[in-house]
N, C-alpha and C positions, 0 to 999 in steps of 0.2 A: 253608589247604591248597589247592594247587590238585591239580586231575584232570584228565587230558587222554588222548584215545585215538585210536589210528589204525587203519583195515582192512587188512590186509597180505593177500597171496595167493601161494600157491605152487603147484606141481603137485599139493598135495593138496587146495586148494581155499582158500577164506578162514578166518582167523581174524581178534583184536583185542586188539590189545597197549593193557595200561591203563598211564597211567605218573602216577605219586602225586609231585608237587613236582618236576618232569621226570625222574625215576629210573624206569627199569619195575618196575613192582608186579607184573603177570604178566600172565597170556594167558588169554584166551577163545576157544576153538575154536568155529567157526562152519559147520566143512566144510559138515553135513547141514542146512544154514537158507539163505535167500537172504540178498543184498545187501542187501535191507530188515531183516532181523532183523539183519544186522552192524550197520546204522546206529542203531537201537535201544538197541545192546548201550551202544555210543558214547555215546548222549545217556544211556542212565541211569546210567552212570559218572560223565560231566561234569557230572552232575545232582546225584549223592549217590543217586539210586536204589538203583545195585547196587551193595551194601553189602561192603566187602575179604574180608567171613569166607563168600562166596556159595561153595558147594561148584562151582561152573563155573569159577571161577577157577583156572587152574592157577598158582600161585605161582613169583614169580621165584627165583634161587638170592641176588639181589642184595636181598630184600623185607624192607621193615623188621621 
């Protein structure tokens, strides 16, 4: 299985979309955290750290 995540930003601030076998799995909101806690969020995804059933995750509509 692969995991891959990107930091995205919009005018409400950052989030980080996680994506399980290049499909998005879902999103992590990150508005109230800095850039460093996005990149975080990123490695312990790509990691196997933060684990799919994490309650921060908000779930895709596409999520296996």
């Amino acid at each position: 299985m692969m995991r891959d995540a990107e930091i995205m930003q919009d005018d409400g601030g950052l989030y980080v979309h996680l994506y399980k076998n290049g499909e998005l799995f879902g999103t992590v909101d990150v508005r109230k955290h800095s850039i460093h806690y996005a990149q975080e969020v990123v490695f312990n995804w790509e990691k196997g750290l933060l684990q799919e059933n994490n309650t921060h995750i908000e779930r895709s509509d596409h999520a296996f």
